[in-house]
N, C-alpha and C positions, 0 to 999 in steps of 0.2 A: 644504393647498398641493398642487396640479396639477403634476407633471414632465414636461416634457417628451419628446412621442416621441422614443424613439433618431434614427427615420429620418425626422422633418420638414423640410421645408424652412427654410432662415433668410430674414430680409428679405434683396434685394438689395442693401440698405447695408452689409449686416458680410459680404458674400463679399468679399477681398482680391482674387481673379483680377476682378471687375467694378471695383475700383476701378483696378486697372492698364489695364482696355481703355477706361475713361473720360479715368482721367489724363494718358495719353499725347496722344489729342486738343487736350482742354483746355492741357497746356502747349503744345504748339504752336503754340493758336491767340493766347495769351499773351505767348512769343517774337514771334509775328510781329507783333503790333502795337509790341511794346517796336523791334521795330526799323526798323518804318514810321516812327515816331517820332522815332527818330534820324534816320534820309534826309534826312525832310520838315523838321526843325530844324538840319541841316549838309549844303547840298548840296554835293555833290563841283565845284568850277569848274576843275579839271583840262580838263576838254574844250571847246577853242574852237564857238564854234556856227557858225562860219565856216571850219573845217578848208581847204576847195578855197585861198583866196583866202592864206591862211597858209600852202600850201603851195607858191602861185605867188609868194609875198612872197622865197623864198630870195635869187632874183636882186638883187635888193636889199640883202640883207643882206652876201652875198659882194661887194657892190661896195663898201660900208662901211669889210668888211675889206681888201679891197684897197686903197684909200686907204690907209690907216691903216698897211699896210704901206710904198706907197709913198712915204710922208712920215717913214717908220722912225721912229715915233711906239713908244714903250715909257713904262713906268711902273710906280712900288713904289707899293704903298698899305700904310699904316701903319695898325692899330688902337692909341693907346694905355690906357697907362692913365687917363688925366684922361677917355677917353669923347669923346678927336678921331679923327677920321680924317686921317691926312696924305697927299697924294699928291705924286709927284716925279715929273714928268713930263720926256721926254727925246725928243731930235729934235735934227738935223744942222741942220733949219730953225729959222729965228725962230719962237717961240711967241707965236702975237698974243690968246690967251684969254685974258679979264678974270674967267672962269667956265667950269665944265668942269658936265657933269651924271655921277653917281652913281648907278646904281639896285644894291639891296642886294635880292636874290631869293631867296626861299627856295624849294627844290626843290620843296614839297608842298603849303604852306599860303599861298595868294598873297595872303589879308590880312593878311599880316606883312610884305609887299613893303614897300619903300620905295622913293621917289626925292628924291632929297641932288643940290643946288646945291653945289657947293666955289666958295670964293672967291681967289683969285690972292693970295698971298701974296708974295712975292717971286720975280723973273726973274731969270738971269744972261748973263752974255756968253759966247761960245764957248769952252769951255775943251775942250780937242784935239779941236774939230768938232762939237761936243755940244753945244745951247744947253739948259738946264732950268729948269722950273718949277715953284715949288711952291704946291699948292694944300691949302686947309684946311676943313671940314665938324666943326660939331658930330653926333657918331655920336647917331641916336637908340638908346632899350632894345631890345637884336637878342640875341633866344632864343638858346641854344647850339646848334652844330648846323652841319651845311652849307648854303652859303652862295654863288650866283653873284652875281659880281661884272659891271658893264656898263657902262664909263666912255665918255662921249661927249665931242665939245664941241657947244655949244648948238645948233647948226643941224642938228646930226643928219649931220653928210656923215662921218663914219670912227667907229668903234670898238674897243675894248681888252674882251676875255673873259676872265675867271680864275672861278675857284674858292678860296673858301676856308674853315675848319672855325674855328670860335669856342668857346670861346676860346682854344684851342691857337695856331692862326700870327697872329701879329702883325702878320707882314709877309706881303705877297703880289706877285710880280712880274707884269704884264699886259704881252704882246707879241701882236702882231695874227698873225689865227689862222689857221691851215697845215693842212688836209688834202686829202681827194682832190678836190673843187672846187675848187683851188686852183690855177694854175700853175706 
């Protein structure tokens, strides 16, 4: 049996320092496809492809809200427990909606949006200037979490903004929306 020289060289396969200046590459290039992967299989649709034209859309939206103030239009929306949503809608005017629209928005993930029809449940008469409504929505399954709210009625001319966290508030009050574009 043959011993080996003290001072020979080893294969390049058993030096430790050559597999760290190899390894390091290779995971790299490893990561980097694991997360092309990912990209290419959940695009981000956070970003409108249209930005200019959504950001000329404001003026329109502030007109929405402005109705919606001027017709002192307000509303509670109720989750319950049985999996409805109730809304109680309020205004100094007659309420003539047969149907109101709902959209349920999630902050992140926008195929978990929804948009809910509610149906007119019962109307009252003025009680001290107030006339209300109440409208009803089976809730579809809505993840925990936060939560915009965007109550319309059908033609699109005013709207009601809130926010709300699931399953914590039940109830959530919408009054049409006041800041610095606002008069």
């Amino acid at each position: 049996m043959t011993l080996p020289e003290p001072n020979s060289p080893q294969p390049w396969y058993r030096e430790p320092f050559a597999w760290l200046v190899l390894g390091i590459p290779a995971a790299t290039i490893v990561w980097c496809i694991i997360l092309y992967n990912i990209a290419v299989s959940q695009p981000v649709n956070m970003v409108s492809d249209d930005y200019y034209n959504d950001g000329m859309g404001i003026n329109r939206e502030v007109r929405r809200d402005r109705l919606a103030s001027t017709l002192g239009i307000s509303a509670n929306i109720t989750f319950t427990a049985n999996g409805e949503i109730q809304i109680l809608l309020e205004s100094p005017r007659q309420l003539p909606w047969q149907v109101l629209a709902l959209e349920l928005i999630h902050p992140t993930l926008g195929d978990q949006d929804r948009a809910l029809t509610a149906s007119l449940q019962h109307s009252s008469e003025p009680v001290s200037g107030q006339y209300t409504a109440q409208y009803r929505v089976q809730s579809p399954d809505l993840m925990n979490g936060r939560w915009y709210l965007d109550l319309r009625d059908p033609e699109n001319q005013w709207r009601l903004k809130g926010e709300t966290t699931l399953p914590g508030m039940a109830s959530v009050t919408l009054k049409p929306q006041r800041g610095p574009l606002y008069p």
